[in-house]
Every structure is written in structure tokens, then in C-alpha cells.
C-alpha positions in Angstrom: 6.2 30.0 -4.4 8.9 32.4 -4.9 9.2 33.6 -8.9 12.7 34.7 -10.6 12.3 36.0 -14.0 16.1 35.5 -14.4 17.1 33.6 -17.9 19.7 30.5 -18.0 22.5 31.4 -19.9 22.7 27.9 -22.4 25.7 28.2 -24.3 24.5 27.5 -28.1 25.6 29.6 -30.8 22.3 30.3 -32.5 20.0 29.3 -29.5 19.5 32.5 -27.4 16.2 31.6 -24.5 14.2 34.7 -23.6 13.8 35.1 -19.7 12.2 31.9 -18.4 10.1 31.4 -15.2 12.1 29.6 -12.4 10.2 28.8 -9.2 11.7 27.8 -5.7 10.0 24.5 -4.7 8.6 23.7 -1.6 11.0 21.3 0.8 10.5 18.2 0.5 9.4 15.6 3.6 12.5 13.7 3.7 11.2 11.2 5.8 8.9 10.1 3.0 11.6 8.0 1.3 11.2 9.7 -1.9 14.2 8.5 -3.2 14.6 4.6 -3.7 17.9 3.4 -4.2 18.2 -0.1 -6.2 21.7 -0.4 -6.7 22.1 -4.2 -6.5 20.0 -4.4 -9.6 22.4 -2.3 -11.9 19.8 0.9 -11.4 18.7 3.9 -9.2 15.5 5.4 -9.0 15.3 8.9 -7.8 11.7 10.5 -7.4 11.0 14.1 -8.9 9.0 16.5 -6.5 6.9 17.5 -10.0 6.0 21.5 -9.5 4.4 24.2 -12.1 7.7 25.1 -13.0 9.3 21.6 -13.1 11.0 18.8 -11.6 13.4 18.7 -9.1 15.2 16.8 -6.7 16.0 17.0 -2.8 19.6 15.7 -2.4 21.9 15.7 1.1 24.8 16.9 0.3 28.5 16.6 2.3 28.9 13.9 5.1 26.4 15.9 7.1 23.6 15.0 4.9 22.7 19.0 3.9 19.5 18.8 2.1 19.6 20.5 -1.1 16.5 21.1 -3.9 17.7 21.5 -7.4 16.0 22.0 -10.9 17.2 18.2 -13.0 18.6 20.1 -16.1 19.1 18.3 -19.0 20.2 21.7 -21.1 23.0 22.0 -19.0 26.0 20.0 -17.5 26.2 22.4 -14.1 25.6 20.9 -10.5 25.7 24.2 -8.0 24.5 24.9 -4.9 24.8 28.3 -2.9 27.5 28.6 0.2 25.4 29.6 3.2 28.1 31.5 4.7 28.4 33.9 1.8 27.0 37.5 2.4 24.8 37.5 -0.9 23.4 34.1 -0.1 22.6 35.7 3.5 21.0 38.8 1.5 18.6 37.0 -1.6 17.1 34.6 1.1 19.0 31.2 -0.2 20.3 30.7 3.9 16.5 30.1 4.6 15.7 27.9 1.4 18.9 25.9 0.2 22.3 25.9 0.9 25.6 24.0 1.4 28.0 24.4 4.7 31.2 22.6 3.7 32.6 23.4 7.0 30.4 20.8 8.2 31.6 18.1 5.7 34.2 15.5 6.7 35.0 14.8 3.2 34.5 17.8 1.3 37.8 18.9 -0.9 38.9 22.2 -3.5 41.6 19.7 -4.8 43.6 21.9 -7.0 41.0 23.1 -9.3 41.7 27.1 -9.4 39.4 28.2 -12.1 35.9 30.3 -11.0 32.4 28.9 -11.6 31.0 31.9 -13.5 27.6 31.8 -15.0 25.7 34.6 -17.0 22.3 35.5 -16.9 20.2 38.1 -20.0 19.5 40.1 -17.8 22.8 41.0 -17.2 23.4 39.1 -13.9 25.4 36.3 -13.0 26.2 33.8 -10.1 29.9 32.8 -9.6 31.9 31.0 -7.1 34.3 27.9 -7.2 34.2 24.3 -7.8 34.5 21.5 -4.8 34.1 18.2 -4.8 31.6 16.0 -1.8 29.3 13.4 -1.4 26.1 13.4 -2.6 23.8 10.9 -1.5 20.8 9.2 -3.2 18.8 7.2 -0.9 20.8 5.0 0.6 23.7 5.0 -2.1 26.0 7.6 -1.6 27.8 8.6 -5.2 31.6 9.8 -4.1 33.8 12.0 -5.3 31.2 14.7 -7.0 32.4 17.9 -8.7 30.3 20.8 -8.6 30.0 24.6 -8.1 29.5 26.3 -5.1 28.2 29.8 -5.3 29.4 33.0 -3.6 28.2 36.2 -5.8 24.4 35.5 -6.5 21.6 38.0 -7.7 19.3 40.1 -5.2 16.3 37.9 -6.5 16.5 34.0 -5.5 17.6 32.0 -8.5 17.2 28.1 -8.0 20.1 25.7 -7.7 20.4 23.5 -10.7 21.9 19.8 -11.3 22.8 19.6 -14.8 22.3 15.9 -16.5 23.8 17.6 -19.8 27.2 16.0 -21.4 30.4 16.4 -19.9 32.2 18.2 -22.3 29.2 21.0 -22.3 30.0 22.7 -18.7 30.6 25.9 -18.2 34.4 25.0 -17.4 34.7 22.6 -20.2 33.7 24.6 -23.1 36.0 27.8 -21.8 38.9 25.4 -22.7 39.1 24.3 -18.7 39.0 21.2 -16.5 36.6 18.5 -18.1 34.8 17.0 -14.9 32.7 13.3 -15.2 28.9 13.9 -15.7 26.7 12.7 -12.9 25.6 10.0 -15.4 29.2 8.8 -15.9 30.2 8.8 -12.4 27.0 6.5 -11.5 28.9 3.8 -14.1 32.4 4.5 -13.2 31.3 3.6 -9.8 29.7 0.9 -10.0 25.7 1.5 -10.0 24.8 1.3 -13.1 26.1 -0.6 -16.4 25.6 2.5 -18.7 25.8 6.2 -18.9 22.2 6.5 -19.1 19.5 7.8 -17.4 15.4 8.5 -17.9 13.1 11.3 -17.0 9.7 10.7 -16.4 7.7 13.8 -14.7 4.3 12.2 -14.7 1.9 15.1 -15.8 0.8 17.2 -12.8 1.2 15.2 -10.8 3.1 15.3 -7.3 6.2 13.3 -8.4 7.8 11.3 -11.1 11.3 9.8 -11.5 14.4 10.0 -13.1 15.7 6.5 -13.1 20.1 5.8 -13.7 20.6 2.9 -15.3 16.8 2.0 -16.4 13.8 2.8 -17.2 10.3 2.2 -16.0 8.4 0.1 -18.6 5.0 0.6 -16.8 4.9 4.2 -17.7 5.6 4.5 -21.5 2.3 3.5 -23.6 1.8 0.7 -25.1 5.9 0.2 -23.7 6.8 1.5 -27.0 9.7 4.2 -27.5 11.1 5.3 -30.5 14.5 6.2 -30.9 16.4 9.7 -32.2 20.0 9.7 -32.7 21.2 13.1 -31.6 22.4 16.1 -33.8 25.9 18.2 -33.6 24.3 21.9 -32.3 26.6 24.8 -31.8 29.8 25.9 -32.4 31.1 23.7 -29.5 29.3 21.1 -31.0 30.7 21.4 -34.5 33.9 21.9 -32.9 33.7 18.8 -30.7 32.8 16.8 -34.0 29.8 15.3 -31.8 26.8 16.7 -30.4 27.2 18.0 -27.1 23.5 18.7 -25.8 20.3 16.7 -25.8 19.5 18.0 -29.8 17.5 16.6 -31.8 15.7 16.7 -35.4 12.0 17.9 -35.3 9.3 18.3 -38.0 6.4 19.7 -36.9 3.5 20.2 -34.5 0.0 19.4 -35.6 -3.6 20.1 -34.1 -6.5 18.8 -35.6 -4.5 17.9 -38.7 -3.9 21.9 -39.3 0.0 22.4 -39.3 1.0 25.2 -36.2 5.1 25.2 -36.7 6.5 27.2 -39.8 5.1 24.8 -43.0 8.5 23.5 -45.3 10.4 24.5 -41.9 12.8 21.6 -40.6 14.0 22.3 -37.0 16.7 20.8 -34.2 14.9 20.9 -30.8 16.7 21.1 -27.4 15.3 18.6 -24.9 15.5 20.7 -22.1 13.7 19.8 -18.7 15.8 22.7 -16.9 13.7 25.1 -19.2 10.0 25.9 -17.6 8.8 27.1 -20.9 9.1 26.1 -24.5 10.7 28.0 -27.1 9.6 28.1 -30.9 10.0 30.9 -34.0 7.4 33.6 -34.2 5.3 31.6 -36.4 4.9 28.7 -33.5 4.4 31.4 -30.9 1.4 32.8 -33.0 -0.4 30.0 -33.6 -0.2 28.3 -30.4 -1.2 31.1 -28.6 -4.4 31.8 -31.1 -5.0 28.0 -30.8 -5.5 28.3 -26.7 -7.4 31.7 -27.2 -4.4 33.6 -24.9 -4.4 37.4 -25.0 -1.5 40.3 -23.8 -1.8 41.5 -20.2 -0.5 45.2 -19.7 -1.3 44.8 -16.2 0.7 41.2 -16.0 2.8 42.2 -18.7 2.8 38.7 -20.4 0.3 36.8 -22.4 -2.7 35.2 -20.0 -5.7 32.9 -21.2 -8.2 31.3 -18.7 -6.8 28.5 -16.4 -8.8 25.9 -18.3 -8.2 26.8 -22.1 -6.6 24.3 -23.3 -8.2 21.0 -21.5 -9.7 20.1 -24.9 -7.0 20.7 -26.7 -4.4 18.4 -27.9 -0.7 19.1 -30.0 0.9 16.3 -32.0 5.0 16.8 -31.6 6.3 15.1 -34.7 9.0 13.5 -35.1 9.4 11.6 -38.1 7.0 9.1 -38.2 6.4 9.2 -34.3 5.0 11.5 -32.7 4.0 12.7 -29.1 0.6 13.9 -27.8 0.7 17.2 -25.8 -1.9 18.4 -24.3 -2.9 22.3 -24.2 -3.5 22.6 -20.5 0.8 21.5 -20.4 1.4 25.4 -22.0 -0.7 26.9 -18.7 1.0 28.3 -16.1 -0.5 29.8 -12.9 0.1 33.2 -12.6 0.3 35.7 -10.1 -3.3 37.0 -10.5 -6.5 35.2 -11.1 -5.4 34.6 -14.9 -3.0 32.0 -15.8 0.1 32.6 -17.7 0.5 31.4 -21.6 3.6 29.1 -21.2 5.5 29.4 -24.7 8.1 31.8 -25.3 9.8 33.5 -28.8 13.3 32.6 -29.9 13.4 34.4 -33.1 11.1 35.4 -35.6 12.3 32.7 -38.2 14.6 30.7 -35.4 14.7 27.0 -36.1 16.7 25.6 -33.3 14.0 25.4 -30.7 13.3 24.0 -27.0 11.2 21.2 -25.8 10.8 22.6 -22.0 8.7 21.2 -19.0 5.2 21.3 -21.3 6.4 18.4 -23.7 8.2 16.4 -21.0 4.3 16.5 -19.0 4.2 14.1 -21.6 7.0 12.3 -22.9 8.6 9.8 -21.3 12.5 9.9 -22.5 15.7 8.0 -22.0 18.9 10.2 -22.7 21.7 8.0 -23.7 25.1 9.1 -23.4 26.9 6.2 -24.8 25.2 5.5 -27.9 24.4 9.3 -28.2 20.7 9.0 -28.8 17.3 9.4 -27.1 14.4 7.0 -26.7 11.2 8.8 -26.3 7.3 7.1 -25.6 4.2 8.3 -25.1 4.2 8.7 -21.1 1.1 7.0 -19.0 0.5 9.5 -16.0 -1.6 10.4 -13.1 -2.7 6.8 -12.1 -1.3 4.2 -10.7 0.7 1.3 -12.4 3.0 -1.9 -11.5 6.2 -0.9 -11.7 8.3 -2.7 -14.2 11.5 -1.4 -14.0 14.5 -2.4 -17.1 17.9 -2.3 -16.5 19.7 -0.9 -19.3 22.5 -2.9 -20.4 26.2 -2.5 -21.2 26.8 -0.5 -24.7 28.2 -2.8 -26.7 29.0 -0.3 -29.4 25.8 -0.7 -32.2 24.0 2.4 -32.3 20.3 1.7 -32.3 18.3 2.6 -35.6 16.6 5.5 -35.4 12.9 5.7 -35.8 12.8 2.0 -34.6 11.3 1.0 -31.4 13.5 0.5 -28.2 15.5 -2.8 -27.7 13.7 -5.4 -24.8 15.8 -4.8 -21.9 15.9 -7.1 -19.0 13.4 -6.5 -16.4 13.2 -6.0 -12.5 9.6 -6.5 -11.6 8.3 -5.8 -8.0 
């Protein structure tokens, strides 16, 4: 597995992520039928190839069908996918791994859309290239008409393709005053697959592959089927300017460990739900004690902070919110690394930051539903690594009431099979 150390540039006024681990997964079999397709029902399932560094999905692209792997990023509102005829992609090794011909596509179109796609990196590096529209097909439902950025001008290291889930009005493009394109969730509603702009992300602990489900959600996999729900919270200037929340935000209390309080104590925080992000992101104080908690140390030879590969299978975190909470457990903030150590998976926003990120260690647990319409999550305790009946429930039309928050999920109609 191929490792950039390049950063996402999310654009949040106080929320600045260190460098974060990307990896480059692994192709996919596509003749495994991964992807299940229940369109008839109001819902689409899409399975997650479930990697170190998170979940991702292998989509064909263009009426040829080019298979694509992409990170599912819920911290951004981005779909891009290298051109494998630019001399960069040639260069950084994404014309062996992923890439998108258009000349090969029947019904691929510019339109009239003139802007760049520009993204920044920390670092100091950037992609950039220009927005299309195509096919994309999931399974055997083909979703029409789909904008999203094709990249030119990429880094020397490999930096992996990305499909953000994130709000519309949050893209690159939008919040530079620019074209407002339909979210992927809004275009599976405006066209006729699902009944709301909706969606749920399930990554099923380690192992090989979960789901992200449009349009429902998978009762068999929440505990106890009980999810609690969190309205979400304006965050950032483009937020506040908006007048709505624009990201996957949320309000978070603490996180507990054997009743001993590890966040900042009196500290109230907003968390970004963010499965693009490999790591989590706290304040000093979080960093600290997590990090003493799992026993991990500084390596000058690794030049990062490593514990032993099987520190934290005792251990468990309780992510509080409210009067819910989720259990993590400590093995979730291990990462492999490139020696015989593994890697401590937390990173440092600030020393007294409190707008955080939930990354890929809390969603190993969590099972989520990211609402759109009503503008609110559902979260549950997720049941992983074994094998259930699925019990998949359609999410119905908004009709307008937001759900209480704090109170458990509404009963929505089921699709058993």
C-alpha cells in the first residue's frame, strides 16, 4: 500500500487538520458484485472495500465503465478523479492505479462550466483541473448527469481520488462564490432512487467491507436497532454565512475511559464527522491523554508516535454525546506502520482547539445516517465482524418535522431478505 502524507485542505475557519495518512487501496474484484443495487425498493446499497486508512468505493465511470477507487468523504462535497492522459498523472503513477479517459465516454460533457477545480494541500501542494459531467454507475443503476472534477496538475507523490458525500453548498466551487452543483445524495432523489437526500455509512470494524446505503439503512447492524439522533451545528464562516450548517458538525461532550474524563474537563466541543479523514483530531489535552492511555511513545526513527500493534485491545473509549454515547475501542487509534511498530492514529489540532474530527477510528464503530433534509444525524452502536440478516429500512419522504434530538430514530419501513 502506497502512503501520501499529503493533508486535505477542509475549508472551516477555525478547523485547520494536520497532515493525515491517505493510502491507495488495493483494486477491487469487480466480478464479486460488491455493489448491490436495490432501486425498486426506494434504496441503494453500495459495499465499502474497508482498508487501514478507510473506506472506499470502486465505481465505473463514463459509458465505458472506467473503474475508479475513491476515499467516501463525508468532510467534503468533491467527487474527482485524475485524467489519465495528463503528463503528471503519467508521472505520480495514477495511469497504473486510477484514472478516467473521457475520450472513451459516449456521454461525457464540459457543458459550459469554465471555472478550474483547484484544491490546496498544507503542505503547499495542490491538484487542479476542470469540472465534467458523466455517468457513474452503481451496480446495475446508472446515476446520470454527474458533476465532478477531473484532475490535470497533481503532486509527485500519489494522492487518492475522493467522492465527497458533504453538502452541496460546501464544494470547492460553491463556497468561492461559483456554480452550486447537486450533491450525489440529491441527485440519487432527483432521479428517482431514493425518496430522501439521505444516506448511511457503516464500515464494519476491520473488516473487509461495509456499506454505505442511499436511501436506507441496515437495521441488522446498529445494536440493540437503537440510534440516537443529533441535529447538526452552523461551523465556519461559510456556515454562519449560509445561516445553516454546511458540514456533518456536531455538539460533543466528552470521551471517558474507565469513568476517568480524557477530553479537556468543563470543555464543550463541535466535532466533524469526517470518514474522508484516516485519523482523529482533538486539542492537546485529548492528544495527551489518549496517547498515555494506549502506552504510545515518539519515534525519531519513524518520526511519529508508535505503541505495540496490540495496545489498545483491552482498552475501550466512551464518545459522549449527551446522554448517548458510543463505545470505541483502543485498537481503532492503531495504525500499521511502515516498520515492525504500529502507528498512534490521533492527531493535534490546537493546543486548546475545540472544533474537533471524528475520523475512520470512531466510524470502526458507529453506525451513522447523515440526513440532508432534516439536517441531522442518527448515530448507533454498530454490530461488526459477524454475520447478520440483513434488514434493510427505507427511509421515507421528509415531511418537514425535524426529529428530536437525543431521541431514538423513527421505525422506518423495512425490506427484509
Amino acid at each position: 500500500m502506497k502512503i501520501s502524507h499529503l493533508a486535505r485542505l477542509l475549508f472551516h475557519s477555525s478547523l485547520i487538520l494536520l497532515p493525515e495518512t491517505q493510502g491507495h487501496p488495493v483494486p477491487w474484484d469487480n466480478t464479486r458484485g460488491l455493489i448491490q443495487a436495490r432501486d425498486a425498493l426506494g434504496y441503494i446499497e453500495v459495499e465499502l472495500l474497508n482498508q487501514d486508512t478507510g473506506g472506499y468505493f470502486t465505481l465505473p465511470f463514463g459509458s465505458q465503465g472506467s473503474l475508479n477507487t475513491l476515499i467516501v468523504d463525508t468532510g467534503s462535497s468533491d467527487t474527482w478523479v485524475y485524467d489519465g492522459n495528463s503528463d503528471d498523472c503519467r508521472h505520480n503513477g495514477c495511469a497504473q492505479n486510477n484514472f478516467f479517459d473521457y475520450s472513451q465516454s459516449t456521454t461525457f460533457s464540459k457543458r459550459n462550466i469554465t471555472d478550474p477545480f483547484t484544491l490546496a494541500y498544507l503542505d503547499g501542494t495542490s491538484v487542479s483541473g476542470y469540472y465534467a459531467y458523466d455517468q457513474v454507475a452503481f451496480g446495475s443503476t446508472t446515476l446520470k448527469e454527474v458533476p465532478f472534477a477531473i484532475v490535470t496538475t497533481a503532486p509527485q507523490s500519489y494522492v487518492s481520488q475522493f467522492v465527497g458525500l458533504g453538502f452541496p453548498e460546501y464544494a470547492s466551487l460553491a463556497i468561492k462564490g461559483g456554480h452550486v452543483f447537486p450533491s450525489i445524495p440529491q441527485l440519487f432523489k432527483s432521479q428517482g432512487l431514493t425518496k430522501r437526500t439521505a444516506f448511511s455509512y457503516w464500515l464494519n470494524g476491520n473488516s473487509k467491507a461495509g456499506h454505505v446505503i442511499f436511501g436506507g439503512y441496515d437495521k441488522s447492524r446498529v445494536l440493540d436497532n437503537q440510534l440516537f439522533t443529533l441535529k447538526l451545528v452552523q461551523d465556519g464562516k461559510w456556515s454562519l454565512a449560509a445561516g445553516k450548517p454546511l458540514t456533518y458538525s456536531v455538539d460533543f461532550d466528552s470521551i471517558t475511559q474507565n469513568g476517568n474524563t480524557v477530553t479537556a474537563k468543563d470543555t464543550k466541543y463541535v466535532a466533524l464527522l469526517d470518514t474522508g479523514s484516516t485519523f482523529s483530531y482533538f486539542d492537546q489535552t485529548t492528544y495527551d491523554n489518549i496517547k498515555k492511555t494506549l502506552g504510545a511513545t515518539y519515534s525519531a526513527e519513524e518520526d511519529c508516535d508508535v505503541l505495540p500493534c496490540s495496545a489498545g485491545d483491552k482498552i475501550e473509549f466512551q464518545f459522549n454525546f449527551g446522554k448517548h454515547s458510543i463505545t470505541v475501542k483502543g485498537s481503532a487509534f492503531i495504525f500499521q506502520g511502515y516498520m515492525s511498530t504500529c502507528r498512534f492514529g490521533v492527531g493535534v489540532i490546537g493546543s486548546k482547539e475545540t472544533h474537533i474530527s471524528l475520523g475512520i477510528p470512531f466510524f470502526r464503530s458507529a453506525y451513522t445516517i447523515f440526513d440532508q433534509e432534516a439536517i441531522e444525524v442518527q448515530i448507533g452502536q454498530a454490530i461488526n465482524d459477524k454475520d447478520t440478516v440483513k434488514d434493510i429500512a427505507v427511509i421515507p419522504e421528509y415531511d418537514g418535522v425535524d426529529d428530536i434530538e437525543g431521541e431514538d430514530a423513527l421505525e422506518w419501513c423495512s425490506a427484509d431478505y
